[in-house]
N, CA and C atoms of all chains as a GROMACS GRO file, in nm:
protein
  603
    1UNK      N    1  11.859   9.720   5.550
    1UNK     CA    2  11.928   9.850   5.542
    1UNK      C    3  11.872   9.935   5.430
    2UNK      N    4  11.802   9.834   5.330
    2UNK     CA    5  11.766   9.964   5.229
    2UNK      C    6  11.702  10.061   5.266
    3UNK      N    7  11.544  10.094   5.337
    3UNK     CA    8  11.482  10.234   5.379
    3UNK      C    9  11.534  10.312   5.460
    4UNK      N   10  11.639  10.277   5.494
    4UNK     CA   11  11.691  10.433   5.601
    4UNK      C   12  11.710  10.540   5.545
    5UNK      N   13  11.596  10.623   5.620
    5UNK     CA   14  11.666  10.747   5.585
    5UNK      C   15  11.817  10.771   5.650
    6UNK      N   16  11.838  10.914   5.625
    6UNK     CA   17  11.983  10.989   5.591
    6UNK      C   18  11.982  10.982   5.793
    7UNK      N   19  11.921  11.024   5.866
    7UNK     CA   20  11.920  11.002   6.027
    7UNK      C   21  11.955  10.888   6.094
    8UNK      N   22  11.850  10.800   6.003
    8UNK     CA   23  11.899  10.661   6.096
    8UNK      C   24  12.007  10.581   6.014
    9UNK      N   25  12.069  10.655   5.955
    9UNK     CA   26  12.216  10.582   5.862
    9UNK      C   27  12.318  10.644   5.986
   10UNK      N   28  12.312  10.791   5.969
   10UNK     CA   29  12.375  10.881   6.058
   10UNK      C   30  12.364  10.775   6.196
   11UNK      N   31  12.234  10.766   6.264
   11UNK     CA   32  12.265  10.707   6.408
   11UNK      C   33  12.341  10.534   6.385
   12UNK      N   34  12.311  10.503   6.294
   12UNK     CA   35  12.337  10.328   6.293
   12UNK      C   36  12.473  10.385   6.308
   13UNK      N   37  12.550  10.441   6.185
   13UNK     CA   38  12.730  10.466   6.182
   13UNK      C   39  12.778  10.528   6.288
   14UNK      N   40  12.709  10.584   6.418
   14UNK     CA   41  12.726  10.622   6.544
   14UNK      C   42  12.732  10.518   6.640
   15UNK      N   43  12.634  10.454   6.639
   15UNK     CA   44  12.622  10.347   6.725
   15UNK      C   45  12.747  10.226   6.687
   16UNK      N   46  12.765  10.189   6.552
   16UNK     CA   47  12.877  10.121   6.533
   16UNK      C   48  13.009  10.130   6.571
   17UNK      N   49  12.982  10.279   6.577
   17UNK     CA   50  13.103  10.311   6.617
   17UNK      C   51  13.134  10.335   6.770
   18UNK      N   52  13.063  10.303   6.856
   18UNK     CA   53  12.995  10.314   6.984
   18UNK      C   54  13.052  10.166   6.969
   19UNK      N   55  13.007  10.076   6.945
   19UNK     CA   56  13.050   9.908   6.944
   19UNK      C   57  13.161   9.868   6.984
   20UNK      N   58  13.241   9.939   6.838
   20UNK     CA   59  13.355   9.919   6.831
   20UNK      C   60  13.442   9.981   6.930
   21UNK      N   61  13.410  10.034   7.006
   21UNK     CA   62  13.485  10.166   7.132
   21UNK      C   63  13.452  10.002   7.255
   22UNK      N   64  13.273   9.986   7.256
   22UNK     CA   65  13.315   9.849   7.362
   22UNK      C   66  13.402   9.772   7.353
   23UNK      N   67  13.380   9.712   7.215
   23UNK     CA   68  13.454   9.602   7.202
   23UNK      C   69  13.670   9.639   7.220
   24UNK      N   70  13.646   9.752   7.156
   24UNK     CA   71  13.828   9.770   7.185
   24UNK      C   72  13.863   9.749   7.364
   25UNK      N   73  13.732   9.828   7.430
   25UNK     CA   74  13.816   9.808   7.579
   25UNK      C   75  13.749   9.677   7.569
   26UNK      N   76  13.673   9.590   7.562
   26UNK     CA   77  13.658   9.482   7.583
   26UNK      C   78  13.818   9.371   7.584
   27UNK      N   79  13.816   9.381   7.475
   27UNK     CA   80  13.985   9.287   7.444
   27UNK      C   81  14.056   9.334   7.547
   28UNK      N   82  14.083   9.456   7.539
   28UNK     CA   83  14.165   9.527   7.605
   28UNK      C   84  14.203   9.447   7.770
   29UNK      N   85  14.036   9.421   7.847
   29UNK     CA   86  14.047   9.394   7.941
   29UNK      C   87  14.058   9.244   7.963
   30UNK      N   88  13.994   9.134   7.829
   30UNK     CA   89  14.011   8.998   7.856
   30UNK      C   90  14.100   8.920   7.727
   31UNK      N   91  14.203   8.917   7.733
   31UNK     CA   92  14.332   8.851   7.660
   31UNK      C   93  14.266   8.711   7.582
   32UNK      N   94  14.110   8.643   7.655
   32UNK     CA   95  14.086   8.510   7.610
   32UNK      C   96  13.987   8.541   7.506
   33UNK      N   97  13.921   8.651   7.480
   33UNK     CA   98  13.801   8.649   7.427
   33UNK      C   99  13.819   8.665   7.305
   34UNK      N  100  13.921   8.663   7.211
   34UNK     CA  101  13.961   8.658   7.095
   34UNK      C  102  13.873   8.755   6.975
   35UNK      N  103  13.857   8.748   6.907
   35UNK     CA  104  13.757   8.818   6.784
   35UNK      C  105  13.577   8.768   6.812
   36UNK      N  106  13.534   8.872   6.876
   36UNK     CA  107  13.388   8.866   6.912
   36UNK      C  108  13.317   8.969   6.901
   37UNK      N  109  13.366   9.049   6.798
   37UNK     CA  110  13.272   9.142   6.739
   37UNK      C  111  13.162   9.094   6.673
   38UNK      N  112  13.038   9.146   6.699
   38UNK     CA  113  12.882   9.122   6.698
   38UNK      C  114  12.836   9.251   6.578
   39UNK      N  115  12.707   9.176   6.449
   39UNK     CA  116  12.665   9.312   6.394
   39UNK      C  117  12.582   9.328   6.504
   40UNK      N  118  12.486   9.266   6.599
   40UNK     CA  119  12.393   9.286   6.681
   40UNK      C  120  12.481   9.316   6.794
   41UNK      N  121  12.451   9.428   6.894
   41UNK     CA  122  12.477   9.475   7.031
   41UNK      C  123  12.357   9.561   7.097
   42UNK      N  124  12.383   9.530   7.230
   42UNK     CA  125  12.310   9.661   7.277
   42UNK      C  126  12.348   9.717   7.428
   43UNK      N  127  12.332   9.838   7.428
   43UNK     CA  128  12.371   9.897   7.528
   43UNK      C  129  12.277   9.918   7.647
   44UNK      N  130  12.350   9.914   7.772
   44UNK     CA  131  12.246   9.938   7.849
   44UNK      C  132  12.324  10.083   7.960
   45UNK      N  133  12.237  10.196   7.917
   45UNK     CA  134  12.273  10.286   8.050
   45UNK      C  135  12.170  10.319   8.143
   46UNK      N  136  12.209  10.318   8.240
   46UNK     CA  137  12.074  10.370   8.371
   46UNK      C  138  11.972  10.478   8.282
   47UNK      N  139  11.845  10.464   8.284
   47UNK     CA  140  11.731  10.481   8.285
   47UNK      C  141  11.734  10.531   8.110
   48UNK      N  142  11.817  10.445   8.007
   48UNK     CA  143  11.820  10.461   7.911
   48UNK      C  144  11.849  10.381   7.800
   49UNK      N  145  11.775  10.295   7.722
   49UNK     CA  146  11.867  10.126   7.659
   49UNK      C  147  11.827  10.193   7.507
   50UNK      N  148  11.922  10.133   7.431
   50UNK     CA  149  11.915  10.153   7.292
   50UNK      C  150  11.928   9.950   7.254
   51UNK      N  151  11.866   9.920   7.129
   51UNK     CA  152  11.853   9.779   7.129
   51UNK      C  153  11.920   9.806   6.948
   52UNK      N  154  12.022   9.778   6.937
   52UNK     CA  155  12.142   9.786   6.784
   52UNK      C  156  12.068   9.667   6.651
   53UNK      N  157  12.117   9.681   6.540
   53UNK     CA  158  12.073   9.589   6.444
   53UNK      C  159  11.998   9.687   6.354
   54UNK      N  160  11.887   9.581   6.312
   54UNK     CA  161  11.787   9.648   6.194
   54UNK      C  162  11.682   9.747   6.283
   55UNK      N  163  11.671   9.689   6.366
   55UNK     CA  164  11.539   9.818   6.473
   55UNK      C  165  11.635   9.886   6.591
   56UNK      N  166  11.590   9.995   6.541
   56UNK     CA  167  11.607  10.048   6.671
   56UNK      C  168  11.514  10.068   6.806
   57UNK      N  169  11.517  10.048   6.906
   57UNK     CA  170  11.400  10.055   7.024
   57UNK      C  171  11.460  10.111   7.092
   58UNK      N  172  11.386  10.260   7.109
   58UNK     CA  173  11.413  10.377   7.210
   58UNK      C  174  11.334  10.375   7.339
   59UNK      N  175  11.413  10.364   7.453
   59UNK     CA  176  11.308  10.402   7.561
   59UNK      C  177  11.350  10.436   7.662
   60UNK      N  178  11.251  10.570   7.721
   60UNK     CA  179  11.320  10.656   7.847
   60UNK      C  180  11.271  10.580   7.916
   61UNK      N  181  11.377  10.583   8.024
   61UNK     CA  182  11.358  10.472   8.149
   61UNK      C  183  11.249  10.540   8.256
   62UNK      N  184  11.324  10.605   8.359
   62UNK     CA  185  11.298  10.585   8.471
   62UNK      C  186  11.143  10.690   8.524
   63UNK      N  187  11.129  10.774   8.444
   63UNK     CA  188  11.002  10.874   8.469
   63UNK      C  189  10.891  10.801   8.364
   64UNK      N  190  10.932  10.723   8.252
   64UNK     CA  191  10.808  10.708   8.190
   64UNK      C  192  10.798  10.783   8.015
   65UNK      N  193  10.765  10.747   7.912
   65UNK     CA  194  10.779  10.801   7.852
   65UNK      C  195  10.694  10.967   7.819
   66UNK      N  196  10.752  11.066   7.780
   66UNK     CA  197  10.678  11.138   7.737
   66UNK      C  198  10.619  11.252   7.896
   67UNK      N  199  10.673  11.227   7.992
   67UNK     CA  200  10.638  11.275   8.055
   67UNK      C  201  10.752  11.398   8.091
   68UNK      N  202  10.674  11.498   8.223
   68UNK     CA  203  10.774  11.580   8.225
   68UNK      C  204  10.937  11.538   8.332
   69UNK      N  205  11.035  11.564   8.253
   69UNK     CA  206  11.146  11.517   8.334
   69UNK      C  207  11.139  11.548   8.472
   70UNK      N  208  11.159  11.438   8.571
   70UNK     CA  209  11.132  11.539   8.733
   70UNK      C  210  11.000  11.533   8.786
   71UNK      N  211  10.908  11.467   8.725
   71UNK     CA  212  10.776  11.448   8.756
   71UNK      C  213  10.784  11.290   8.862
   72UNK      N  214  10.731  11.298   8.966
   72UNK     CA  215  10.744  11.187   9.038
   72UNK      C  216  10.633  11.071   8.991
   73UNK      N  217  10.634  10.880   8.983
   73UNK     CA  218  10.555  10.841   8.879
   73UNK      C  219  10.464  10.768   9.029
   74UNK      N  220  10.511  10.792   9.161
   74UNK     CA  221  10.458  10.677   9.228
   74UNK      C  222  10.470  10.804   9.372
   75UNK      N  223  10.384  10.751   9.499
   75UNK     CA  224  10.356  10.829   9.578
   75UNK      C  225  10.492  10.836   9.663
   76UNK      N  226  10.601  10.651   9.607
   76UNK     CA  227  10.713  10.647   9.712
   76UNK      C  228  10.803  10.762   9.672
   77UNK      N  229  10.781  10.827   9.567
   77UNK     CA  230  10.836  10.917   9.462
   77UNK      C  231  10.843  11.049   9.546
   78UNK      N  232  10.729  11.080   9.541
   78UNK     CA  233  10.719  11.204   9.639
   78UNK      C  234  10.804  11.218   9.757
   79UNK      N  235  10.722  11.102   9.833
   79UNK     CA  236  10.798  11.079  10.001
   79UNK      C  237  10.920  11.072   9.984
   80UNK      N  238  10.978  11.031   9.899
   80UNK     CA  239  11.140  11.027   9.852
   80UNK      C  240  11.195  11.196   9.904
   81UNK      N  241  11.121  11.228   9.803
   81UNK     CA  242  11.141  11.400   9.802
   81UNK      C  243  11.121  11.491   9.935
   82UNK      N  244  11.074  11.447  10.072
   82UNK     CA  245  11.013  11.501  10.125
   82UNK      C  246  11.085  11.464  10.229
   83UNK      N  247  11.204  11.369  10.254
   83UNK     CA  248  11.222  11.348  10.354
   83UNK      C  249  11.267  11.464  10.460
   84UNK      N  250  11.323  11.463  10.589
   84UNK     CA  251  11.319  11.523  10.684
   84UNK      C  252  11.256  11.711  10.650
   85UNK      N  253  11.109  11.675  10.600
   85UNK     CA  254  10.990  11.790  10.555
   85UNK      C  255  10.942  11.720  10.659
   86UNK      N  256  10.868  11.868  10.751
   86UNK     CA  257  10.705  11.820  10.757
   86UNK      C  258  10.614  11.778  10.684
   87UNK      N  259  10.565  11.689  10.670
   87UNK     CA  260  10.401  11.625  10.609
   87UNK      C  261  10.294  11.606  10.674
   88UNK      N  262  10.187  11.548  10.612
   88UNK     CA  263  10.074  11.515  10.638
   88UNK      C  264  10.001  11.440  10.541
   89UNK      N  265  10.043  11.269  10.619
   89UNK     CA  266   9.977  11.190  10.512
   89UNK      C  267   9.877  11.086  10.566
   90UNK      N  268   9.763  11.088  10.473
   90UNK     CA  269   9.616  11.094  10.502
   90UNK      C  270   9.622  10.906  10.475
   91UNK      N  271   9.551  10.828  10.588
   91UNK     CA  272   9.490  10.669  10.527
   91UNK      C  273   9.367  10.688  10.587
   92UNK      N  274   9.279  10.600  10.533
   92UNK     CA  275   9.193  10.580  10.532
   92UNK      C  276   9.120  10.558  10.673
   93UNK      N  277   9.186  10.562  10.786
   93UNK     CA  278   9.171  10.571  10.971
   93UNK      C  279   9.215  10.708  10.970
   94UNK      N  280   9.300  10.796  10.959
   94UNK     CA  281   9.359  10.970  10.989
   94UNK      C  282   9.462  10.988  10.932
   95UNK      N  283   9.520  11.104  10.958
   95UNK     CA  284   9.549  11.208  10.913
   95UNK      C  285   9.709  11.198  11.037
   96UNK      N  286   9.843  11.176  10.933
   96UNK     CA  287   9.901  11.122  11.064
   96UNK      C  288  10.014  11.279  10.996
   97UNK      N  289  10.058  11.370  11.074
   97UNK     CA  290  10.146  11.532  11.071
   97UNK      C  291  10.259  11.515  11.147
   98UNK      N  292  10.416  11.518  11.089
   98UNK     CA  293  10.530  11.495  11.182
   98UNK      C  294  10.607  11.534  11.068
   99UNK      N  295  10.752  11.497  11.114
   99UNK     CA  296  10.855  11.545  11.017
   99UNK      C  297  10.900  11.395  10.963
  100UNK      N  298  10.878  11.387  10.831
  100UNK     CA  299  10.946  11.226  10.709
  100UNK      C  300  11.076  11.235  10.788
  101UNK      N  301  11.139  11.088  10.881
  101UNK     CA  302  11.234  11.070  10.908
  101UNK      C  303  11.275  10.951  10.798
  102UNK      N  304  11.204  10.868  10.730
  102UNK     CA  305  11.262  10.784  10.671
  102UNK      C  306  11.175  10.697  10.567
  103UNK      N  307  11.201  10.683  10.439
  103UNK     CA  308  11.116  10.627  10.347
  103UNK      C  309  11.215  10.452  10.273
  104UNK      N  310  11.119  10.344  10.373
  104UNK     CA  311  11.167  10.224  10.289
  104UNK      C  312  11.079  10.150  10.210
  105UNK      N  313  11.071  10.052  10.174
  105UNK     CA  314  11.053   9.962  10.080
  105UNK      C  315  10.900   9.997  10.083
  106UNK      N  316  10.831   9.933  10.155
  106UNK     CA  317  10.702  10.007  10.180
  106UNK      C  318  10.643  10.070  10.298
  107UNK      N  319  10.719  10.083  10.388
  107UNK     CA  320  10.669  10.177  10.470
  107UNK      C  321  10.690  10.308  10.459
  108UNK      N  322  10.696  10.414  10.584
  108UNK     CA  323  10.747  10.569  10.588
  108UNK      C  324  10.765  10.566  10.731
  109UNK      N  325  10.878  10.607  10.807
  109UNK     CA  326  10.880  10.659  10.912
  109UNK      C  327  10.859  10.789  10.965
  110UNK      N  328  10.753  10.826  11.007
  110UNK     CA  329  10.695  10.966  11.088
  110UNK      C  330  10.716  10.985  11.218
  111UNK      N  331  10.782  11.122  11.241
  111UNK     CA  332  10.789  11.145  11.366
  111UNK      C  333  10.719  11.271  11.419
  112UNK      N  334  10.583  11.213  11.503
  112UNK     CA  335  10.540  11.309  11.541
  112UNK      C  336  10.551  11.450  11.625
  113UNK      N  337  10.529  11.577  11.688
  113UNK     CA  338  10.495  11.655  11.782
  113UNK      C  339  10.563  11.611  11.920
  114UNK      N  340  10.457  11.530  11.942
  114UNK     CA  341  10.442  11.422  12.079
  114UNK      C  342  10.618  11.349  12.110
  115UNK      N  343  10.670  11.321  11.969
  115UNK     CA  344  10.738  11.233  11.976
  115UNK      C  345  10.744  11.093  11.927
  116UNK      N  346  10.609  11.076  11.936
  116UNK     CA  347  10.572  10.974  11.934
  116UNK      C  348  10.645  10.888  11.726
  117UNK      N  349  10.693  10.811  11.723
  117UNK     CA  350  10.719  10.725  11.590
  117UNK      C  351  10.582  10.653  11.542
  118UNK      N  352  10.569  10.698  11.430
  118UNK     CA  353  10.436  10.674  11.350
  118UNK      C  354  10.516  10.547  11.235
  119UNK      N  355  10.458  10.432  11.196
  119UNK     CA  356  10.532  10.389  11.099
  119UNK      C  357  10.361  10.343  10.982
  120UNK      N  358  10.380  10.362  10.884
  120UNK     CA  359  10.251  10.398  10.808
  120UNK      C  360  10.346  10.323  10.661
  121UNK      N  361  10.211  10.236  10.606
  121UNK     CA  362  10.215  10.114  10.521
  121UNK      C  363  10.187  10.220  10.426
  122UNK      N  364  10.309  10.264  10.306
  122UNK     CA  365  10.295  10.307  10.196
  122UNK      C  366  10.174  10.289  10.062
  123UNK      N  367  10.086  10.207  10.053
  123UNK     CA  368   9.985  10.098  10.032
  123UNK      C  369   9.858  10.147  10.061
  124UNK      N  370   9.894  10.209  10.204
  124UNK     CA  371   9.766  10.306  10.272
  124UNK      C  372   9.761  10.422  10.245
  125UNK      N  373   9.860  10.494  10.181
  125UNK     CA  374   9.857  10.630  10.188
  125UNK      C  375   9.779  10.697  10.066
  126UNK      N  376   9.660  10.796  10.126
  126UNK     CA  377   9.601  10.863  10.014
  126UNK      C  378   9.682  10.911   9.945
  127UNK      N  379   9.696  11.029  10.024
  127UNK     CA  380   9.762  11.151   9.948
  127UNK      C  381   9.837  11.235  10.156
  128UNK      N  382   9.928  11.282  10.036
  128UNK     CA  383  10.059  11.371  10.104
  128UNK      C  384  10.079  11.491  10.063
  129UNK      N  385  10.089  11.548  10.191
  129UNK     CA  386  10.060  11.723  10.195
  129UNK      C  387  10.211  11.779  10.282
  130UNK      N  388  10.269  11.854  10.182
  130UNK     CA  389  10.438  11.943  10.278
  130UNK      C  390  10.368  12.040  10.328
  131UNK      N  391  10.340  12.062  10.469
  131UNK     CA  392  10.301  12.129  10.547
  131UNK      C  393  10.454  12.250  10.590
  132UNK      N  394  11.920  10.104  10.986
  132UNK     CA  395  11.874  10.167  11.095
  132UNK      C  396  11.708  10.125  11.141
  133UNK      N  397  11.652  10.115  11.003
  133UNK     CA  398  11.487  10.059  10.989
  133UNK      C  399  11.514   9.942  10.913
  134UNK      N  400  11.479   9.815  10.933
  134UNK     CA  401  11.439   9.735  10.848
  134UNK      C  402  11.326   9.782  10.701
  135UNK      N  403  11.408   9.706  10.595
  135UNK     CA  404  11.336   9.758  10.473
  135UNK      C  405  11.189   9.720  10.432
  136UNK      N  406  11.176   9.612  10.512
  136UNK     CA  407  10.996   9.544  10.475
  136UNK      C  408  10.926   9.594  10.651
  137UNK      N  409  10.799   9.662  10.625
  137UNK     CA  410  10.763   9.667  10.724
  137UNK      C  411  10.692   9.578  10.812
  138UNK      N  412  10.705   9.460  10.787
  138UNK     CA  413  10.688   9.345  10.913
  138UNK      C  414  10.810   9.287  10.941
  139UNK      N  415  10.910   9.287  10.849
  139UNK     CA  416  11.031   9.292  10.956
  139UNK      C  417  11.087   9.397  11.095
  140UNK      N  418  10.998   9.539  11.055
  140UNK     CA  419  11.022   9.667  11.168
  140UNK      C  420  10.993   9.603  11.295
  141UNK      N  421  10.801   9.537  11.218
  141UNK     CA  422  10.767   9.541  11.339
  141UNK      C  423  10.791   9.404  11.453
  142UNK      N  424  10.848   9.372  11.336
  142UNK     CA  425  10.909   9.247  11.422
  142UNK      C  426  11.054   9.311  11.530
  143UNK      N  427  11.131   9.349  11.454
  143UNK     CA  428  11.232   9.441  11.562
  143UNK      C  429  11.159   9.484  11.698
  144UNK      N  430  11.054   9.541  11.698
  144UNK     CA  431  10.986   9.626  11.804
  144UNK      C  432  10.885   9.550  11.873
  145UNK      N  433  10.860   9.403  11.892
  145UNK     CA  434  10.850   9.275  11.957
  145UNK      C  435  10.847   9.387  12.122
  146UNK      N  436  10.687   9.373  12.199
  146UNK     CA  437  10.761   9.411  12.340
  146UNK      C  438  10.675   9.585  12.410
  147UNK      N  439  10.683   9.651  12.235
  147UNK     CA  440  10.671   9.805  12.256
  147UNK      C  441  10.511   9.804  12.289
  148UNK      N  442  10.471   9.911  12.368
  148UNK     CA  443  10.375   9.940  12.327
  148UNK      C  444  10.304   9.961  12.160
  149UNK      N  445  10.193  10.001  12.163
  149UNK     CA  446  10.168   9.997  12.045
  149UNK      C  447  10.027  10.119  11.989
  150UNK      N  448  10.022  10.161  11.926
  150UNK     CA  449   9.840  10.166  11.876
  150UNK      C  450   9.871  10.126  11.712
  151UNK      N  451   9.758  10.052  11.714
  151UNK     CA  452   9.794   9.958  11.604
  151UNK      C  453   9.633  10.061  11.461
  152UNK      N  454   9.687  10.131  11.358
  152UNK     CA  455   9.492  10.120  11.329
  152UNK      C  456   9.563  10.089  11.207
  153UNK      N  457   9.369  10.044  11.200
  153UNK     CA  458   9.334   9.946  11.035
  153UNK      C  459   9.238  10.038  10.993
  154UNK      N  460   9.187   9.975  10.862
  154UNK     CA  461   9.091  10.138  10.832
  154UNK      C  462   8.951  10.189  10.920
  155UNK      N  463   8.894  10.100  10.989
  155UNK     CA  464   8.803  10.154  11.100
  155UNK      C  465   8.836  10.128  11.220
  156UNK      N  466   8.953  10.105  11.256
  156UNK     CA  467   9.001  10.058  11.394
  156UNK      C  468   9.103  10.127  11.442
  157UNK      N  469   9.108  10.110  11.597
  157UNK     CA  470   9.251  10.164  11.642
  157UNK      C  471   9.247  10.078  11.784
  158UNK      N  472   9.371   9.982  11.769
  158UNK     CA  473   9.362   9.899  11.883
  158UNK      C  474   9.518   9.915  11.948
  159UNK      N  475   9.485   9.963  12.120
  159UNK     CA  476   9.604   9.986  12.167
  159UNK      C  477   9.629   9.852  12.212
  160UNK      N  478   9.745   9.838  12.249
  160UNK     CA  479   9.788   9.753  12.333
  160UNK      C  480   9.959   9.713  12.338
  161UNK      N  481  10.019   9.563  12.355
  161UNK     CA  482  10.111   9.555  12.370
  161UNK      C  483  10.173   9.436  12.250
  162UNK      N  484  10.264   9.507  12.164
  162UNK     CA  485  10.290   9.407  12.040
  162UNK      C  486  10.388   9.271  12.050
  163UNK      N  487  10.322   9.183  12.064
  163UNK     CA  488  10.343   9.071  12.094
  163UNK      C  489  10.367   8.954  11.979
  164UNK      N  490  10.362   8.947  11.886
  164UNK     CA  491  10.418   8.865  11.779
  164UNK      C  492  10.416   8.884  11.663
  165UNK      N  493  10.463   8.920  11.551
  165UNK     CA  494  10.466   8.934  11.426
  165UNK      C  495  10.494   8.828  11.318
  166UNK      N  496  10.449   8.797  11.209
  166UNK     CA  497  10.463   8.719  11.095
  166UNK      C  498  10.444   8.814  10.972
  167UNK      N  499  10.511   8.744  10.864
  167UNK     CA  500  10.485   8.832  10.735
  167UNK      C  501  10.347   8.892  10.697
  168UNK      N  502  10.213   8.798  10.735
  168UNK     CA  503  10.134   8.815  10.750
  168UNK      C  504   9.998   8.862  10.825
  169UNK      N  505  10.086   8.855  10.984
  169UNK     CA  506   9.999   8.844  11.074
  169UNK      C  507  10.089   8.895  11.214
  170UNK      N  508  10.026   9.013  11.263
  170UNK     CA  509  10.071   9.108  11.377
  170UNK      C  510   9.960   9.047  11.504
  171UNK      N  511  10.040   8.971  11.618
  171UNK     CA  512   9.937   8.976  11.735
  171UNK      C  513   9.946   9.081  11.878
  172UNK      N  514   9.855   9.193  11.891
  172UNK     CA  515   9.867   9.267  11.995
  172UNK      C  516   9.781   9.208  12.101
  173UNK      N  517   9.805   9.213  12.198
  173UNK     CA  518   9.763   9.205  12.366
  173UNK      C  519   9.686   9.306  12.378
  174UNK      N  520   9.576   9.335  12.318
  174UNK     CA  521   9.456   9.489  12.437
  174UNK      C  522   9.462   9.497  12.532
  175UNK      N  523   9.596   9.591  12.614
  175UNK     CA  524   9.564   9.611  12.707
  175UNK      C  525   9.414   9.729  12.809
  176UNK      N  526   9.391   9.822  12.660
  176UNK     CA  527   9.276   9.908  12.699
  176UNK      C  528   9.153   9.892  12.763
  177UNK      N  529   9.132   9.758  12.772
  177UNK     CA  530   8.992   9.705  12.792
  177UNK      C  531   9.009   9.708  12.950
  178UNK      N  532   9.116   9.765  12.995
  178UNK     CA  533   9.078   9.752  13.200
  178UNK      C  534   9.168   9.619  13.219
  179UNK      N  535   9.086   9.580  13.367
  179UNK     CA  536   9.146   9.488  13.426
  179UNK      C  537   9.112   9.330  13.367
  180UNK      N  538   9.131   9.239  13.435
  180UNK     CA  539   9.117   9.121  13.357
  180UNK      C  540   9.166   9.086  13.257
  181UNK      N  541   9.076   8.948  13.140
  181UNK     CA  542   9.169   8.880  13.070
  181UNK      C  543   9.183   8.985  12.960
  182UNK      N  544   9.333   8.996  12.902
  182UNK     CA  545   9.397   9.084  12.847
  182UNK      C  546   9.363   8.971  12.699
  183UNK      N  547   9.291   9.059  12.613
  183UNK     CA  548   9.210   9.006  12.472
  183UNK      C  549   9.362   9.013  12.383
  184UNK      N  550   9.334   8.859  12.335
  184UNK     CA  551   9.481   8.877  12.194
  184UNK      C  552   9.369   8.915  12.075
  185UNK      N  553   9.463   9.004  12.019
  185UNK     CA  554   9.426   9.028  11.918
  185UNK      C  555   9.473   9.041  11.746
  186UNK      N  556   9.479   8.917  11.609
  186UNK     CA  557   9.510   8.894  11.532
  186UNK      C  558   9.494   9.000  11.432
  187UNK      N  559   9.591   9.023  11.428
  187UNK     CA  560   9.593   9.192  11.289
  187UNK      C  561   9.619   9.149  11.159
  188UNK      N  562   9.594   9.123  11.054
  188UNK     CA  563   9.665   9.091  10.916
  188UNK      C  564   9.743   9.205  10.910
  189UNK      N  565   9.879   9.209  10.879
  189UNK     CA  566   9.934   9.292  10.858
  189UNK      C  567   9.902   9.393  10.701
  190UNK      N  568   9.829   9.337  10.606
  190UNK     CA  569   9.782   9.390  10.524
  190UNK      C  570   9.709   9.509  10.534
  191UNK      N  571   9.646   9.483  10.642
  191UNK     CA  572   9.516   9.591  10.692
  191UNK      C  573   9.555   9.662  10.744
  192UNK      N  574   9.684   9.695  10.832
  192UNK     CA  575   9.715   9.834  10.904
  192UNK      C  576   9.752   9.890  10.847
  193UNK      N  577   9.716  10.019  10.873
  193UNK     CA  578   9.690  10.126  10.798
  193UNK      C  579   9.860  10.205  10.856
  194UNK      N  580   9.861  10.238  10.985
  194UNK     CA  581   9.969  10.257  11.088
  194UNK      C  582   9.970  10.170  11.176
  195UNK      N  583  10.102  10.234  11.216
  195UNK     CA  584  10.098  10.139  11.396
  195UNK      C  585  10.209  10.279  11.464
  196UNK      N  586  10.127  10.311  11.542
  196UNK     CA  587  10.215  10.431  11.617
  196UNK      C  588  10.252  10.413  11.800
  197UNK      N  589  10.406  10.429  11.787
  197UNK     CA  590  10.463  10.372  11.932
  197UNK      C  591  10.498  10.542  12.017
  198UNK      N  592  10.410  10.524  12.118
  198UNK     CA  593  10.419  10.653  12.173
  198UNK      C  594  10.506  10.684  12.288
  199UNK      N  595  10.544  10.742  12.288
  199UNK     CA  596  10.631  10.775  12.412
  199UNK      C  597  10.654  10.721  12.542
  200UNK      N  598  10.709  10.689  12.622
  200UNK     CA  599  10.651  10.677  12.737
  200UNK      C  600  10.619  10.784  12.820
  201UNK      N  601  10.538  10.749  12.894
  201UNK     CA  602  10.487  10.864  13.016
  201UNK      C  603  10.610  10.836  13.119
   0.00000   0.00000   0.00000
């Protein structure tokens, strides 16, 4: 504790006090768990963890650090974005143009013009164009 | 509505026609067995006679597009 500056005194006495807010509903909710307040904790929120104690370890989750918020990091990223859009996404055999009916694990479901159901291995895909 | 791994899809669709392509290929025919690894289509394109099986790694397709019927 001696080098902290005046900020990370400020965030530590925040975060403690953040603790102590778990730990009250904690009891609150289990009658057995008796006195189990921790100087070490850490929190975990969706696409955001703080790690408590002598270090602190900051890290933005889900885009990546340092990047722009809203920036997609992976191509399933895009297709995410695009669903029931026209596209046009390119493998390495053609060039397959329909409207994104559905984006899973690794595939994409395309539905062409024709009609016809295109199903295309995410893996293969160059690049994707919103037509 | 879709199975989430795509050789489980194409396992659903056991039966359909098919055009199956890999990166220099495009093989029509009729999709006849699937494994995690390994898609077998029936060529029917080749005409009459013996109808060629044909072993796809599922790795390698690029698509597989089920067209309409006529």
């Amino acid at each position: 504790m001696a080098n902290l500056t005046d900020r990370q005194r400020n965030l530590l006495n925040l975060l403690n006090q953040m603790s102590q807010n778990l730990v009250t509903a904690n009891s609150a909710n289990d009658t057995n768990s008796g006195s189990s307040l921790s100087h070490n904790f850490s929190l975990n929120l969706p696409g955001f963890s703080l790690g408590g104690g002598q270090n602190l370890n900051l890290s933005l989750g889900k885009w990546g650090g340092g990047g722009t918020p809203g920036t997609p990091t992976t191509i399933r990223e895009v297709l995410l974005s695009l669903v029931n859009e026209q596209v046009q996404v390119t493998t390495p055999f053609d060039t397959i143009s329909g409207t994104l009916l559905s984006v899973q694990d690794d595939y994409i479901i395309i539905i062409e013009a024709s009609g016809a159901q295109v199903l295309v291995q995410i893996e293969k895909i160059e690049f994707v164009s919103n037509t | 509505m879709f199975a989430a791994k795509f050789s489980t899809e194409l396992a659903n669709r056991i039966g359909s026609t098919v055009e199956v392509a890999t990166d220099n290929n495009l093989i029509e025919g009729i999709l006849s067995t699937v494994t995690a690894d390994l898609a077998l289509v029936i060529d029917v394109s080749s005409g009459y006679g013996d109808n060629v099986k044909l072993y796809i790694s599922v790795d390698a397709i690029n698509f597989v597009r089920f067209p309409v019927a006529a």
